[in-house]
C-alpha positions as CSV (number, residue, x, y, z in Angstrom):
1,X,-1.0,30.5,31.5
2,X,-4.1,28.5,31.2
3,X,-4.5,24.9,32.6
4,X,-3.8,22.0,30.2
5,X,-7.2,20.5,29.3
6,X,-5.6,17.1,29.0
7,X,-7.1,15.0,32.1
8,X,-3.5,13.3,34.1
9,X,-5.6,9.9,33.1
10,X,-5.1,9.9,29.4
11,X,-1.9,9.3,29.1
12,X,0.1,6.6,31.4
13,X,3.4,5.0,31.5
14,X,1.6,1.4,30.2
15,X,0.0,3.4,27.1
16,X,3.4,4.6,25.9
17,X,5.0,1.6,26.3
18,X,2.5,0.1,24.2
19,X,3.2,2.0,21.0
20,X,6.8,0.9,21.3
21,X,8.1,-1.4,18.6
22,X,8.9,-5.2,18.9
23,X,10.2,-7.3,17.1
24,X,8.7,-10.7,16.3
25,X,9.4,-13.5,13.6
26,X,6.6,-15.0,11.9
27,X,6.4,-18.2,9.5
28,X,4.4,-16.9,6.5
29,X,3.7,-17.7,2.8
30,X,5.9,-15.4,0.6
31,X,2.3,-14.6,-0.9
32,X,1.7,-13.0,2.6
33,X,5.0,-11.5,2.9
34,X,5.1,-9.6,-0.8
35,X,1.8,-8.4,0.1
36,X,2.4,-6.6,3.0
37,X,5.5,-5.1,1.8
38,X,3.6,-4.1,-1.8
39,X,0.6,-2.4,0.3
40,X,3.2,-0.8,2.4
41,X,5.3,0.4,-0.6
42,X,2.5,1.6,-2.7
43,X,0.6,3.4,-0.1
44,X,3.7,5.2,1.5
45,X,2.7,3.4,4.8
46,X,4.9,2.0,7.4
47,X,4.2,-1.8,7.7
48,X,4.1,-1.6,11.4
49,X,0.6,0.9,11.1
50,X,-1.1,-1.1,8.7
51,X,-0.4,-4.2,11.2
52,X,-1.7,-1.9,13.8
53,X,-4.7,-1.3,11.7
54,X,-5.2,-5.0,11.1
55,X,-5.2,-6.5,14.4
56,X,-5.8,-3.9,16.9
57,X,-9.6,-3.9,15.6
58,X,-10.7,-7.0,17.8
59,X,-14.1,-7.0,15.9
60,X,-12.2,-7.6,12.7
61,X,-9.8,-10.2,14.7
62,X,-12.6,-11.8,15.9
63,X,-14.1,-12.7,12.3
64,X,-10.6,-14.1,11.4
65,X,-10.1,-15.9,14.4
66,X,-13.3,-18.0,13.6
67,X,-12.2,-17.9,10.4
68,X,-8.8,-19.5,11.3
69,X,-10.5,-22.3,12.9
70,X,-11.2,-24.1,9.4
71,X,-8.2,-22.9,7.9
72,X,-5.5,-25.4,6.8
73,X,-2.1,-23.6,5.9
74,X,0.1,-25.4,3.2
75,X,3.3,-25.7,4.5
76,X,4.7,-25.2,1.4
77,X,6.9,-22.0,0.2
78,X,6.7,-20.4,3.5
79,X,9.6,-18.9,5.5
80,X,10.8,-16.9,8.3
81,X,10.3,-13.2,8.7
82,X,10.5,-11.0,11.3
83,X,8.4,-7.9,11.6
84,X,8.5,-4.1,13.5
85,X,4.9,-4.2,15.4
86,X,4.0,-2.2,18.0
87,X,4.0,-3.8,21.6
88,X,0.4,-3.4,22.1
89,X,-0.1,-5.4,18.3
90,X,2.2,-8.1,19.2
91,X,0.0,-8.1,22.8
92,X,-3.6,-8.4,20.8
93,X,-2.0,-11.2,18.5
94,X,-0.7,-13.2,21.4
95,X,-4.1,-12.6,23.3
96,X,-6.9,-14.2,20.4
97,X,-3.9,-16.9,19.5
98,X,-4.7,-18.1,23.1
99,X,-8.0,-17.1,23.4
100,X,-8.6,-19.4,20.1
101,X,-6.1,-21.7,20.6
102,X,-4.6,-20.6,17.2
103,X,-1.1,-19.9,16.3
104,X,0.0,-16.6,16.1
105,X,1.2,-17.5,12.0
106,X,-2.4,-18.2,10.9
107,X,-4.0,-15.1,12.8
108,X,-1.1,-12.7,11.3
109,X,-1.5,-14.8,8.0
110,X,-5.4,-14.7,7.4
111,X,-5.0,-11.0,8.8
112,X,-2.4,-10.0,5.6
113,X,-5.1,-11.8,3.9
114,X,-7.1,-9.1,4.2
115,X,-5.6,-6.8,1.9
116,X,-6.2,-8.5,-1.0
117,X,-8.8,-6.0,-1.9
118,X,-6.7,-3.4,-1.4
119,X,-4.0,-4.6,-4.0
120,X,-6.6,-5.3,-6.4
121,X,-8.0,-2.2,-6.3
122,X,-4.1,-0.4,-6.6
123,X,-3.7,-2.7,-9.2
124,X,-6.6,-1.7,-11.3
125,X,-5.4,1.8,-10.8
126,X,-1.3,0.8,-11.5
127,X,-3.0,-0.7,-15.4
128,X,-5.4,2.2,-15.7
129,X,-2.2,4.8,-15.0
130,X,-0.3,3.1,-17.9
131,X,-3.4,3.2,-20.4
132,X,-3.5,7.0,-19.5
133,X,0.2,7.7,-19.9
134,X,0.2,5.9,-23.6
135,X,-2.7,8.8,-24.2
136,X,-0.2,11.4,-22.7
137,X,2.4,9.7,-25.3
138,X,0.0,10.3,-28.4
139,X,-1.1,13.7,-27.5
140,X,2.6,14.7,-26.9
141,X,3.3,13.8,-30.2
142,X,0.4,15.6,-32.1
143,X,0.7,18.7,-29.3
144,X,4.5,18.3,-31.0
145,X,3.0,18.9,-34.6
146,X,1.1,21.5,-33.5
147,X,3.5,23.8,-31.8
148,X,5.9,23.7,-34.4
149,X,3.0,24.9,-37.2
150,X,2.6,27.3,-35.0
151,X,6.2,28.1,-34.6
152,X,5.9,28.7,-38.8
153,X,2.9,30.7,-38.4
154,X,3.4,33.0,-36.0
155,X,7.3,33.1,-34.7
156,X,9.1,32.1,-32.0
157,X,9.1,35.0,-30.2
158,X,5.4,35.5,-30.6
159,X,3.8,35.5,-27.1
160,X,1.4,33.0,-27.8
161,X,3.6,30.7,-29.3
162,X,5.6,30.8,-25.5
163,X,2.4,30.2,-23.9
164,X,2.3,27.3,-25.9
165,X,5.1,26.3,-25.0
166,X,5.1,26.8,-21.5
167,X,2.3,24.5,-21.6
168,X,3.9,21.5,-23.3
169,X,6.8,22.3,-20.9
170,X,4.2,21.7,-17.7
171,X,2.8,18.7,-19.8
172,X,6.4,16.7,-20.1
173,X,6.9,17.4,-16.2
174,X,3.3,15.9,-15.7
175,X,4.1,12.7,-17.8
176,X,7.6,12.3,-16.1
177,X,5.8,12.3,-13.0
178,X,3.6,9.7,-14.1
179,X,5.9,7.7,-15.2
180,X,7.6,7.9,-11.5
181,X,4.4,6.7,-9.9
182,X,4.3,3.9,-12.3
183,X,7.6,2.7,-12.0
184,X,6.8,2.5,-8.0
185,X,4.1,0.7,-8.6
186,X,6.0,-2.3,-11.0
187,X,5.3,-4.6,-7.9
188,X,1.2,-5.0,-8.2
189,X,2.1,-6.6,-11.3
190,X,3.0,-9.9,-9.4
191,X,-0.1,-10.6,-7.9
192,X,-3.2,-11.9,-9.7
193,X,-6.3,-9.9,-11.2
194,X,-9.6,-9.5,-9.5
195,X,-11.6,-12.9,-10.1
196,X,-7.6,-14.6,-10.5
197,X,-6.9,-14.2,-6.8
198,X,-4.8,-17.5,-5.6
199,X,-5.1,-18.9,-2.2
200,X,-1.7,-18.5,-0.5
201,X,0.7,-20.9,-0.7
């Protein structure tokens, strides 16, 4: 059997106990809080990667640090929530917050914050889905027409005609599909349009 390639080094007991989940309770505007869980929802992601995405970049945590230091949270509609994160997540977090002298809230708040492109742009997609399903809708209707002319023309039985059929068969399947993904997506529709985006609350 041939020697593992993996050096003894690249993994260690500290490593693996940072990718263990923690739990942690934040105070955050329910802006913040829908937004996670709408990113999370719509991409099929776990909340606990994207926040591992968000904050384990310390380049990106940098920017929002400084940011952070001119940033004045309302205290208004914001609550309690408690969050899966990794251990190494919650570690980063607690690291700028006293590197900055910031609380953790703001960093994890202004770091949410940076979705808000991303839920623009699944929004856009969520409106432009339902425009293209209303098209499905119409053609249905006229394919409808169509394949019972050619029903009259031609026959039931005729091979064609089945072909047809089969088609318009694949087609429904295809808009009842679409209509799943839509239905997922219901929740974009709370949060405002590119150019509409509201500061959190």
């Amino acid at each position: 059997m041939s020697e593992s390639k993996i050096k003894p080094n690249d993994f260690s007991l500290d490593s693996l106990k940072g990718m263990q989940s923690v739990r942690a309770t934040f105070t955050l505007p329910r802006h913040a809080i829908n937004l996670i869980s709408t990113v999370a929802n719509q991409l099929g992601v776990k909340q606990k990667s994207i926040f591992d995405h968000l904050i384990e970049n310390k380049d990106i945590i940098d920017q929002i640090a400084d940011e952070a230091k001119a940033y004045e949270p309302e205290k208004k509609q914001r609550k309690q929530k408690t969050f899966v994160l990794s251990r190494n997540c919650l570690s980063t977090l607690d690291t700028f917050a006293r590197k900055y002298k910031l609380s953790r809230d703001v960093l994890l708040e202004l770091s949410i914050r940076q979705l808000d492109p991303v839920i623009t742009q699944e929004k856009q997609r969520h409106e432009n889905r339902k425009i293209l399903l209303e098209q499905m809708r119409d053609f249905r209707k006229r394919g409808s027409n169509f394949l019972n002319r050619a029903r009259g023309l031609a026959g039931r039985d005729d091979e064609t005609v089945q072909k047809i059929e089969s088609f318009f068969s694949q087609y429904d399947k295809t808009m009842d599909e679409l209509e799943g993904i839509i239905e997922k997506g219901k929740s974009v529709e709370q949060f405002p349009s590119a150019g509409e985006q509201q500061m959190f609350a």
